[in-house]
C-alpha positions as CSV (number, residue, x, y, z in Angstrom):
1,X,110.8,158.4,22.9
2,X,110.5,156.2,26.0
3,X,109.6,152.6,25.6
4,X,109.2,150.0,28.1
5,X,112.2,147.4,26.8
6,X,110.7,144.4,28.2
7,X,107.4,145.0,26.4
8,X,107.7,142.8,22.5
9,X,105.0,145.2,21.6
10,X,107.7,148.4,21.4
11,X,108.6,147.8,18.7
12,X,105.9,147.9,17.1
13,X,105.3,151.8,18.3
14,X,108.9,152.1,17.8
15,X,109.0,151.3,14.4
16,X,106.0,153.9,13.3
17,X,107.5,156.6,15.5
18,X,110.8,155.9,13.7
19,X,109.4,156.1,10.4
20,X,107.5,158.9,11.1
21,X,110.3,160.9,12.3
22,X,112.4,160.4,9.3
23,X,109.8,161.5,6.8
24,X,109.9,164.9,8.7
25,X,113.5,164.9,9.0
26,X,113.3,165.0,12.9
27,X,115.7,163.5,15.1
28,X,114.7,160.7,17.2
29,X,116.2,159.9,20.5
30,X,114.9,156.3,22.5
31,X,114.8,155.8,26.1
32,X,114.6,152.3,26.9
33,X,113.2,151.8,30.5
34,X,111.5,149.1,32.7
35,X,111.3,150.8,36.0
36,X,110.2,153.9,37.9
37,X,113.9,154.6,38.5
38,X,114.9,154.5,35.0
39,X,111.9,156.5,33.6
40,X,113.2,159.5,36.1
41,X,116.7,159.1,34.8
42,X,115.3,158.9,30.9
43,X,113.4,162.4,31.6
44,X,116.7,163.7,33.6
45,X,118.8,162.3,30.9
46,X,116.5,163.9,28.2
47,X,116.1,167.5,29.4
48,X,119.9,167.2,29.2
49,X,120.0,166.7,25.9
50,X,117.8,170.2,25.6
51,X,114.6,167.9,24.6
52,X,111.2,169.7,24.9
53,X,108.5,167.1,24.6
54,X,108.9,163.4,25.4
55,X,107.2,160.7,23.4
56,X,106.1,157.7,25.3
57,X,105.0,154.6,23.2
58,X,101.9,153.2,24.3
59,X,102.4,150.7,27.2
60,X,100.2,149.4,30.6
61,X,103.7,150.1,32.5
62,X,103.1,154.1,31.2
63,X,99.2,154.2,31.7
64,X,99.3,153.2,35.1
65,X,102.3,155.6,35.7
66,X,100.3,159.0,34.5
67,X,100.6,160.7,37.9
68,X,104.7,159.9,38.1
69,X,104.8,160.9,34.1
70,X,103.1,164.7,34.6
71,X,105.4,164.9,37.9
72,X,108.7,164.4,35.6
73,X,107.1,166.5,32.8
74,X,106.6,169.3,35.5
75,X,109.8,169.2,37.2
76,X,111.5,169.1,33.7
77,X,109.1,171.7,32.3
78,X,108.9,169.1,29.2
79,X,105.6,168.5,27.2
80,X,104.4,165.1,27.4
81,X,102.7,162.8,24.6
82,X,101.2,159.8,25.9
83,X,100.3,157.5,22.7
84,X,97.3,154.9,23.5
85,X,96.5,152.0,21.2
86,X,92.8,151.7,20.2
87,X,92.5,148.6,19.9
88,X,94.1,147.6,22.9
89,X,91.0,146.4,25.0
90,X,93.0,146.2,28.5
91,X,93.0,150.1,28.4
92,X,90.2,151.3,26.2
93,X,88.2,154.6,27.3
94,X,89.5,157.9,28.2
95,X,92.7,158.0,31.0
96,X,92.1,157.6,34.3
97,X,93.6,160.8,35.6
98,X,93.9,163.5,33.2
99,X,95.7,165.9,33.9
100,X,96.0,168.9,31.8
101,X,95.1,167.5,28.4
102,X,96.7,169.5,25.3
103,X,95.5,169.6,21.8
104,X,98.9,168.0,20.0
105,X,99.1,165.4,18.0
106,X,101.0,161.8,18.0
107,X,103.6,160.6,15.6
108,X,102.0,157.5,15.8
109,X,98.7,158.9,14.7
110,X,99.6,157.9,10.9
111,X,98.8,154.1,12.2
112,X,95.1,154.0,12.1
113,X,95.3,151.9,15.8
114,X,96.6,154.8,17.8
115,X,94.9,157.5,19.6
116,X,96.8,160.4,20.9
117,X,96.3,161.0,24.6
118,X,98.5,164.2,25.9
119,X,99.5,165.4,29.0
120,X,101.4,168.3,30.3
121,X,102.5,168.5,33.5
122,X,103.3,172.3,34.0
C-alpha cells in the first residue's frame, strides 16, 4: 500500500486497509512516500518484491499524481487501486483523468466513506 507519510490522515486508511488484509489472511506491504521520486522507487521497490497490484490510500498528493501513477503501473505492468474518500469535499466527483477504469474493488470499501476509483495503466 502506498501512503503519503506526511499526511495524519494515513493512518486512518492505513488502519482499515490493515484490518482488512488480515481478516483475509493477505499480506500487507506499506510504502511510505512524500515525493515523486519516492513514489517511483515504492513501485520499483514493489514489483521487486513480485507485487501485482498496488494500493494507494486516498490522498490529494495521489489524486493530483494520476497521470505519473498509470505511468508506473504501465511500466511495472502492476494493477493500480486508487482509493477516494467520499466525504472528502476537496476532491469529490469523478477523477480528473481516467484512464482505463477497471471494475475491482477497494479494501477500504468495508468503511462506508470510501469509494473505489481504479486505474490500470497497461
Amino acid at each position: 500500500m502506498l501512503v503519503n507519510s506526511s499526511n495524519p490522515q494515513s493512518r486512518l486508511a492505513l488502519t482499515d486497509v490493515q484490518t482488512a488484509a488480515a481478516a483475509m489472511g493477505q499480506p500487507l506491504d506499506i510504502f511510505a512516500v512524500t515525493t515523486n521520486r519516492e513514489i517511483s522507487q515504492a513501485f520499483a521497490d514493489a514489483a521487486r518484491m513480485g507485487a501485482d497490484a498496488l494500493l494507494i490510500s486516498p490522498d490529494p498528493m495521489f489524486a493530483s499524481r494520476s497521470v505519473q501513477l498509470a505511468t508506473l503501473a504501465a511500466r511495472h505492468a502492476m494493477l493500480v487501486v486508487v482509493c477516494q474518500r467520499r466525504c472528502d469535499a476537496t476532491r469529490a466527483g469523478p477523477p480528473r483523468r481516467p484512464l482505463r477504469a477497471m471494475d475491482v474493488s477497494c479494501c477500504a470499501a468495508a468503511t462506508a466513506c470510501y469509494t473505489p476509483v481504479n486505474y490500470m495503466g497497461l
